[in-house]
C-alpha positions as CSV (number, residue, x, y, z in Angstrom):
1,X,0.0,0.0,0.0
2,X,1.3,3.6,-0.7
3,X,0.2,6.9,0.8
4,X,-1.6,8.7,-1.4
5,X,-3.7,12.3,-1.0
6,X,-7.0,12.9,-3.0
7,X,-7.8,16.4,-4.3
8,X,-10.8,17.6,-6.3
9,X,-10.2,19.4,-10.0
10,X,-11.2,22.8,-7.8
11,X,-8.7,22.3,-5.3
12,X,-5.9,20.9,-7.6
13,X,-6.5,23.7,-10.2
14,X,-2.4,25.1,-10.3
15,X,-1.0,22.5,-8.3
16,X,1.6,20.3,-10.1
17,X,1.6,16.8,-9.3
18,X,4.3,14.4,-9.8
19,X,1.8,11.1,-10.5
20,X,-2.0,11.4,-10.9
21,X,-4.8,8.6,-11.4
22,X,-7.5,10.4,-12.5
23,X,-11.4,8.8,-12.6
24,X,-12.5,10.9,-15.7
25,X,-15.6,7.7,-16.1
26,X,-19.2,9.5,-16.5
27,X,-20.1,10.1,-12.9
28,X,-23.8,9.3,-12.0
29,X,-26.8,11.5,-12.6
30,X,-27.7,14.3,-12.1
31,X,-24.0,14.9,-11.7
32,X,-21.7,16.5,-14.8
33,X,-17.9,16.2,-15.5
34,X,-17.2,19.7,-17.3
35,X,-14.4,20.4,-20.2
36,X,-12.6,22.3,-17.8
37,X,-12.7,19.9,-15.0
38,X,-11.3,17.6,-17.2
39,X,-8.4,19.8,-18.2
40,X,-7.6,21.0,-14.8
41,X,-7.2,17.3,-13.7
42,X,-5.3,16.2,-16.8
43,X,-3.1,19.1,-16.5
44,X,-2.1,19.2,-13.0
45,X,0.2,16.4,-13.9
46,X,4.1,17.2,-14.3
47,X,4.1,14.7,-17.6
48,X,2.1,12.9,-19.7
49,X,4.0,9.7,-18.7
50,X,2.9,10.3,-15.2
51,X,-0.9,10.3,-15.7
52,X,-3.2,6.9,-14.9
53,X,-6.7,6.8,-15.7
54,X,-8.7,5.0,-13.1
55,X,-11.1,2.9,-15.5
56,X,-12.2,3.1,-19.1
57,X,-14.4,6.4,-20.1
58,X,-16.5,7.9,-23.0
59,X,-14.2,9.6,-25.7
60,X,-17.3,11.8,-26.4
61,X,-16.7,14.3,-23.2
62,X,-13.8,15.8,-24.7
63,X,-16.3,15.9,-28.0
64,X,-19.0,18.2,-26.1
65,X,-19.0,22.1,-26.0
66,X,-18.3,24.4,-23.2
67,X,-21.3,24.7,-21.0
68,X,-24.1,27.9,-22.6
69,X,-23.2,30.2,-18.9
70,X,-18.9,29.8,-19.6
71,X,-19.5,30.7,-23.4
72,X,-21.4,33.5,-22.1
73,X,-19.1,35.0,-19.6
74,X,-16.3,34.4,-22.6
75,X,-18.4,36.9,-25.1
């Protein structure tokens, strides 16, 4: 067994982390993984070679669009 520490995307947003296992799976209604969420977690990493994925997930979230109330605070 090896120590560990869990953080959420909000509180790892501009840490760097050596190694990361990241759960980016479809989590359960009514719940929504975001774009950025998933950039913030798969960025927090110091290199690609040092990022795990937890369990198989759906290609199509990094297909969807920023969510309608971030587009509008971009315009």
């Amino acid at each position: 067994m090896t120590a560990a520490y869990a953080f959420t995307d909000y509180c790892a947003q501009g840490q760097t982390i050596p190694y990361v296992l990241i759960d980016i799976a479809t989590p359960p209604a009514p719940l929504n993984l975001s774009l950025f969420s998933l950039y913030v977690a798969l960025s927090c990493s110091s290199e690609q070679s040092s990022i795990r994925l937890l369990r198989d997930f759906d290609a199509k979230l990094f297909m969807r669009s920023h969510s309608p109330s971030l587009l509008q605070k971009d315009d």
